[in-house]
C-alpha positions in Angstrom: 86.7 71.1 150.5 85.5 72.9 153.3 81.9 73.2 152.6 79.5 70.2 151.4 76.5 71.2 148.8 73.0 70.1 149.6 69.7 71.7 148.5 67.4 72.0 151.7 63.6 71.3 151.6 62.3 74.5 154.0 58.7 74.0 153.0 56.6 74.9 155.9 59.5 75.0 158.4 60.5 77.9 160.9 63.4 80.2 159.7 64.8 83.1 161.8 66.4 86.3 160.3 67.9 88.9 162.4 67.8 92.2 160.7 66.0 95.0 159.4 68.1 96.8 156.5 68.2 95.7 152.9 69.9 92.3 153.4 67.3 90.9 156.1 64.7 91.7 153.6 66.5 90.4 150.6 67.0 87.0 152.6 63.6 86.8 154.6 62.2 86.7 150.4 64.5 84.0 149.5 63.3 81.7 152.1 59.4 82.4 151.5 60.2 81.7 148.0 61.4 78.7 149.0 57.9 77.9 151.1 59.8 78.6 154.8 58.1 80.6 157.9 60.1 82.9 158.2 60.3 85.2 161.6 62.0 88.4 161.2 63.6 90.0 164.2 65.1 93.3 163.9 68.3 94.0 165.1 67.4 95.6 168.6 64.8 93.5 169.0 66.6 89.9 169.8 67.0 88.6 172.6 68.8 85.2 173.6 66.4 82.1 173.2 64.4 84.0 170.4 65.8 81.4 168.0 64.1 78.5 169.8 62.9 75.9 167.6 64.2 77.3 164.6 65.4 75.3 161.4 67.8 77.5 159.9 68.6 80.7 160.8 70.4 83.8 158.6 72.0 87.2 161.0 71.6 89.9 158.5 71.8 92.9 161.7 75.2 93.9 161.0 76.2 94.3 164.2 79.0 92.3 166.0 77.2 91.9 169.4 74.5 90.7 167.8 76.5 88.4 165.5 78.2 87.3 168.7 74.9 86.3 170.5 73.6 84.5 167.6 76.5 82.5 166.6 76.6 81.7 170.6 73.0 80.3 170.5 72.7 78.5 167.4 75.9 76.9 168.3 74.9 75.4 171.4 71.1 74.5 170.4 72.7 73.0 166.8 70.5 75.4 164.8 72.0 76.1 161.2 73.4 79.8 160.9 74.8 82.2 158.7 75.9 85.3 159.6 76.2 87.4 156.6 80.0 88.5 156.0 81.2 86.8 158.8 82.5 83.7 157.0 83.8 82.2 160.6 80.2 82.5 161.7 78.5 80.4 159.4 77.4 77.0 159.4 76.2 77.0 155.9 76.5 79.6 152.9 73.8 80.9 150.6 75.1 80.1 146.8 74.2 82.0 143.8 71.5 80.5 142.2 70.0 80.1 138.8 66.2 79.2 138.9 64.8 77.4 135.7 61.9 75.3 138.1 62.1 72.7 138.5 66.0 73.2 137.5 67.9 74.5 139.8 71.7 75.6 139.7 73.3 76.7 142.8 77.0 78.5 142.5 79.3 79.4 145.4 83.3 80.1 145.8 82.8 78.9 149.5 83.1 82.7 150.7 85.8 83.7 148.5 83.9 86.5 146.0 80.4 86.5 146.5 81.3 89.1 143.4 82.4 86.3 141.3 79.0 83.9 142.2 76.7 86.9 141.1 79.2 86.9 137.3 78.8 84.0 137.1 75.1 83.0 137.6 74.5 86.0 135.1 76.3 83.8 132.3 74.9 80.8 133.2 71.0 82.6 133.0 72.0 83.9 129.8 73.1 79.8 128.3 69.9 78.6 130.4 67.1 79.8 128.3 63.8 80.1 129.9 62.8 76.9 128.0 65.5 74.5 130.4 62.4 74.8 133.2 59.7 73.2 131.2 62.6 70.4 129.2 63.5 69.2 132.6 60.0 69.0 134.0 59.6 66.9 130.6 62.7 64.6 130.9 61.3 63.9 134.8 57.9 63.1 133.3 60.0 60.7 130.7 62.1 59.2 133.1 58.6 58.1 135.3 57.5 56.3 132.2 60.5 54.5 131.7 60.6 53.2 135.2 57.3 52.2 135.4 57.8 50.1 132.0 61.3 49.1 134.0 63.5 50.1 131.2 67.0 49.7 131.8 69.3 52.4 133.3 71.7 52.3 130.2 68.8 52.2 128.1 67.1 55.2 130.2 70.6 57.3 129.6 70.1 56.8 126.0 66.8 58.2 125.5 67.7 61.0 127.6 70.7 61.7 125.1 69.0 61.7 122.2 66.0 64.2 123.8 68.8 66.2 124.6 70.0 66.5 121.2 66.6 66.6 119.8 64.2 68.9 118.8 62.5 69.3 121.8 64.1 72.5 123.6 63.7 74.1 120.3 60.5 73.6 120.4 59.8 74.4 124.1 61.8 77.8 123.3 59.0 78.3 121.2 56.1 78.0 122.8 55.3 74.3 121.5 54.7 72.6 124.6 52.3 69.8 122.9 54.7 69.0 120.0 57.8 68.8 122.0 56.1 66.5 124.6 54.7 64.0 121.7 58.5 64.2 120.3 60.2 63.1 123.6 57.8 60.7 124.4 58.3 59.2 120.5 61.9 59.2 121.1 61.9 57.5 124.7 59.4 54.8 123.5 61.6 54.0 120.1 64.7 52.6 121.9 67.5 51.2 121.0 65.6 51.0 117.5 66.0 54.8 116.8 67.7 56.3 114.7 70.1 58.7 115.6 71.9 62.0 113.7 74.7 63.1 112.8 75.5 67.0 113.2 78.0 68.5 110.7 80.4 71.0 112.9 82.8 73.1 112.2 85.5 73.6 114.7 86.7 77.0 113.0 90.6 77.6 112.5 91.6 76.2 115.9 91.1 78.3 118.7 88.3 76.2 120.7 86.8 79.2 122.0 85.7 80.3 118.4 83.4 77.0 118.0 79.6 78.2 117.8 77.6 77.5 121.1 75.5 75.1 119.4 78.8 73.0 118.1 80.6 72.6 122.3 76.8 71.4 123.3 76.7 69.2 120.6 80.3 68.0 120.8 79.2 67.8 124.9 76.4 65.3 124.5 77.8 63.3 121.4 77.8 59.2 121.4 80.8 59.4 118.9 83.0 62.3 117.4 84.5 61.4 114.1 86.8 64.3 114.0 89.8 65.7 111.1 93.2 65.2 112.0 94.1 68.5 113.2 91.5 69.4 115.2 92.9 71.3 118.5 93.8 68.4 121.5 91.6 71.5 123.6 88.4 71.2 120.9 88.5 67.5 121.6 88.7 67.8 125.2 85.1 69.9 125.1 83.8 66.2 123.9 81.7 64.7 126.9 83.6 61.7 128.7 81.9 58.9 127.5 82.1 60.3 123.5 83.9 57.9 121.9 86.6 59.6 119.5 87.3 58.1 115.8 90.2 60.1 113.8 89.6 60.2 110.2 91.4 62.3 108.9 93.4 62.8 106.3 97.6 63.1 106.1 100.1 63.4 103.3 101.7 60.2 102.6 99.3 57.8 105.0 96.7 55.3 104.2 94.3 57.7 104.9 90.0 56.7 105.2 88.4 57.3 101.7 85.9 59.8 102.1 83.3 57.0 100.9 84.5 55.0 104.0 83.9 57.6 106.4 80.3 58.2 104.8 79.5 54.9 105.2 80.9 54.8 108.8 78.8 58.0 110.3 75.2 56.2 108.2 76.7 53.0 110.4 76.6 55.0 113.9 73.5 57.1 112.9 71.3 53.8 112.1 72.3 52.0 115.0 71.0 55.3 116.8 73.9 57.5 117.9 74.2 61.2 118.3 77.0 61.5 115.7 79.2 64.6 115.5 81.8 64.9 112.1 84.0 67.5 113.8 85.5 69.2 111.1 88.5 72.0 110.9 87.0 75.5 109.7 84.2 75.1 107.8 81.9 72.0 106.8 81.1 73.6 104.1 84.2 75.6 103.0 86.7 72.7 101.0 85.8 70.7 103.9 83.9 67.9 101.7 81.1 68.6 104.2 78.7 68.8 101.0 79.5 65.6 100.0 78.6 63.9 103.4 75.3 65.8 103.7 74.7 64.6 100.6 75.2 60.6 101.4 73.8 61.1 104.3 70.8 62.8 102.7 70.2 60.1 100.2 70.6 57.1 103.5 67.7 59.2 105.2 69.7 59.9 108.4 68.8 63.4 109.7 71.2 65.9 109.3 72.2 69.4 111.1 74.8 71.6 109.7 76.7 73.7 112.4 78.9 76.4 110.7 82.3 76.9 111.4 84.6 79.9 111.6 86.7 79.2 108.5 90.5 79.4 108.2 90.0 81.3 104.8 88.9 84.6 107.0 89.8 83.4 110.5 93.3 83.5 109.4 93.9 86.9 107.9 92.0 88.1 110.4 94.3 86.8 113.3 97.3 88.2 111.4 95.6 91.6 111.5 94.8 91.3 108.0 91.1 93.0 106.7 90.8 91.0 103.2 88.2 93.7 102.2 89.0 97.3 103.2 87.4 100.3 102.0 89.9 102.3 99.1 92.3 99.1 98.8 89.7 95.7 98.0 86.5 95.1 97.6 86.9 91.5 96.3 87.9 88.7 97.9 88.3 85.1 96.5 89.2 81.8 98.2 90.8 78.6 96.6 92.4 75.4 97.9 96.2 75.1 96.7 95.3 71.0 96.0 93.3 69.6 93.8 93.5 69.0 89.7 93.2 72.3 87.9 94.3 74.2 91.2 97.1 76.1 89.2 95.0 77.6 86.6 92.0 78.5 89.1 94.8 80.3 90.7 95.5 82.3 87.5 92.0 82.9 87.2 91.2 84.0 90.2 94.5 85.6 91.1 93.3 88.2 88.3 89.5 88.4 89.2 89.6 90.0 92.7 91.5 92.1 94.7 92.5 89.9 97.6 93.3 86.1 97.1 93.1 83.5 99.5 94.6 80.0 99.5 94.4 76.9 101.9 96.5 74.6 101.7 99.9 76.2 100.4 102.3 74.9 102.2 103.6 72.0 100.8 103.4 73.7 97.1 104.2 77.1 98.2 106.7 77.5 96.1 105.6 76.8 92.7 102.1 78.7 93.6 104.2 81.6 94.5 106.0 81.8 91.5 102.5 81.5 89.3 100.9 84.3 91.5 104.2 86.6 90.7 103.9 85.8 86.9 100.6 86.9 87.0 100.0 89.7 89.5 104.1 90.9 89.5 106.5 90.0 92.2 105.9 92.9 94.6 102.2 92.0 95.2 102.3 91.8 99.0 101.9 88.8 100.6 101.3 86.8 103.8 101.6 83.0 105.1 99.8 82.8 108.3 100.8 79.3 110.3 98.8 77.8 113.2 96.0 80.7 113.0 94.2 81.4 116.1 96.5 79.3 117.9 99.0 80.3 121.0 101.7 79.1 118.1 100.1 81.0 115.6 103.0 82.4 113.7 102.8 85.2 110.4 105.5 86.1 107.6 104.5 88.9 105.1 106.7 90.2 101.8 106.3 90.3 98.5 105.1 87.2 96.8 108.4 86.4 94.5 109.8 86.2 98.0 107.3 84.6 100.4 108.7 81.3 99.8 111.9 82.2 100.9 110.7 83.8 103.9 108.5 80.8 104.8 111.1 78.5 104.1 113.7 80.9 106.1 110.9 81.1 109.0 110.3 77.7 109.2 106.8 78.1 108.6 104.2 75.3 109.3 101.1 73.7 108.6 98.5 74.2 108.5 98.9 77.7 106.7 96.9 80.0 105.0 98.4 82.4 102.4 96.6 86.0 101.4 97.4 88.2 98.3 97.0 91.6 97.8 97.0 94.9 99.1 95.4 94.5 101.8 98.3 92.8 103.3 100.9 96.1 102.8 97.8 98.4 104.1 97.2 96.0 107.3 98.1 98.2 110.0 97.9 95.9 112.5 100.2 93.4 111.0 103.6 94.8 112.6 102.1 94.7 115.6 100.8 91.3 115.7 103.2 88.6 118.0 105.0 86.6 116.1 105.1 88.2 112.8 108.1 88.7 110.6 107.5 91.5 108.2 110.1 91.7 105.1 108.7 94.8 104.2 109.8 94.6 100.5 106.8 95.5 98.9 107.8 98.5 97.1 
């Protein structure tokens, strides 16, 4: 690493720049803003020894002799220069930075795309929210309060975790400076006798760049991540380093956690004041039993946030190029689970209620739900099984449903796998174009 980051204090102190065009001016503001004197020489005007006693010193006269001269003088009198676009020439660089006061992010690619530092401090202003200057002026204001009570360090990381995942920057963002204040304080003061939440997130069909913003900061701050058993390795790695991971979840033929167990286990972390995420593929909400916990977890009185999820029963069909509405073919849709008691006859039932049918879960009964689905919609209704949606494995077969057992089987399809009936599947235009997709093309 060829440069080392440090944030200067230039309050009061005598800065030089050498210029008089558009990046003189731009850089003579940046350093009043940041409470320097700052001198500026134009470009015809300098004359060795006119950076005498200067702190720092930026050559904005885009001109070579002068650039020369400079460089020469700060050199030899160990003043700090930059000479802008002249990356040999500079003794420190300016970054890209995002201002949320007292917050301060600087970004730099140590020369390489001053481009690239400008994109990028645009995306970061857009995640930091106007509301990040006031929160960290809070947390600083917390922190003093701890110290002076001399509150442990661990214990101090704690309560800044659990303001983190608060409340408070919601209410900041709006405008409730008072409230959010007597909330931190209440949490930093409460200790290790607080109790903490749990946040029900969905980590949609895979693809870790479809979670929700809310669900990677809350995944980023978490004390423990209770998660579903096939939850992306790339979802998990968004988890903070010092999240503790628990998998509960659940697979054919293992002595799998009762979902009573895991219940019991995220009122457990809560009450002993964790920031508790149930990671959970798709949906919460969406045959993900993420009713059931909120309800436990209700009736324990641990507070409870719900973070939608992206779930497999659109995601899916959608990565397949698959619409399962679309305007002249279906304007139904219904979604069902292949397990559970009953499931063949909601199939039935559903199967003839809307145009387009979507099951979770087929795989391991794909077969005998096939055959149902034929009886009672005919053979040639197309049909698709999508395998590893979202994912770079993501694989699709499509034909008609008296056949798309075969063609799984003859694929090698895997789970986890989403089927879809209907029309929509034959009118997809997308689908033959879609990597990965084998397309039997019997429909008919």
């Amino acid at each position: 690493m060829r440069y080392y980051p440090v944030f200067l204090d230039l309050a009061g102190q005598h800065c030089v720049v050498l210029g008089d065009g558009k990046f003189a001016t731009e850089k003579a503001a940046s350093l009043r803003e940041a409470g320097a004197n700052v001198q500026v020489i134009p470009s015809r005007e300098y004359r060795t020894g006119d950076l005498a006693g200067a702190r720092l010193v930026v050559d904005a006269s885009e001109d070579t002799e002068v650039n020369r001269r400079s460089w020469q003088e700060a050199e030899e009198a160990g003043i700090l220069i930059n000479v802008v676009d002249r990356p040999a020439q500079c003794r420190f660089i300016a970054p890209a930075i995002v201002r949320r006061d007292p917050l301060l992010v600087a970004i730099s690619t140590s020369g390489e795309s001053p481009y690239l530092a400008s994109a990028l401090r645009a995306r970061i202003e857009r995640w930091l929210g106007r509301e990040w200057g006031p929160f960290t002026a809070l947390v600083g204001s917390v922190r003093r309060q701890l110290r002076e009570r001399s509150v442990p360090i661990p214990e101090q990381t704690r309560a800044y975790r659990r303001i983190i995942n608060s409340d408070v920057r919601r209410l900041l963002k709006g405008g409730r400076h008072d409230e959010a204040a007597h909330m931190a304080v209440a949490i930093a003061q409460a200790g290790d006798s607080g109790t903490g939440r749990v946040a029900l997130v969905g980590a949609g069909p895979g693809d870790p760049d479809l979670l929700t913003f809310k669900a990677r900061e809350l995944l980023a701050d978490a004390d423990y991540v209770l998660h579903d058993a096939l939850i992306a390795p790339e979802t998990l790695a968004l988890c903070g380093p010092d999240a503790r991971l628990e998998d509960v979840g659940k697979r054919a033929g293992l002595d799998n956690p009762r979902q009573e167990e895991i219940t019991a286990r995220l009122i457990e972390l809560a009450r002993a004041g964790n920031a508790v995420v149930r990671l959970k593929g798709g949906d919460p909400f969406v045959f993900g039993r993420g009713g059931e916990e909120l309800a436990g977890l209700t009736r324990a009185g641990i507070d409870v946030v719900v973070v939608p999820g992206v779930t497999a029963a659109l995601a899916a069909p959608a990565a397949a190029g698959i619409p399962v509405t679309l305007r002249g073919v279906a304007s139904s849709v219904a979604i069902t689970t292949a397990q559970g008691g009953g499931s063949l006859d909601r199939l039935r039932a559903l199967a003839l209620a809307a145009d387009t049918l979507v099951v979770l879960m087929p795989r391991a009964g794909l077969k005998e739900v096939a055959a149902l689905l034929a009886r009672v919609v005919g053979g040639l209704r197309p049909a698709a099984v999508i395998s590893n949606a979202t994912l770079p494995n993501q694989r699709s077969i499509s034909g008609p449903i008296d056949r798309i057992a075969i063609l799984a089987e003859q694929a090698a399809i895997e789970t986890p796998a989403t089927l879809v009936v209907g029309d929509v599947v034959a009118a997809a235009p997308a689908l033959a174009v879609v990597p990965n997709s084998i397309v039997d093309g019997g429909f008919g």
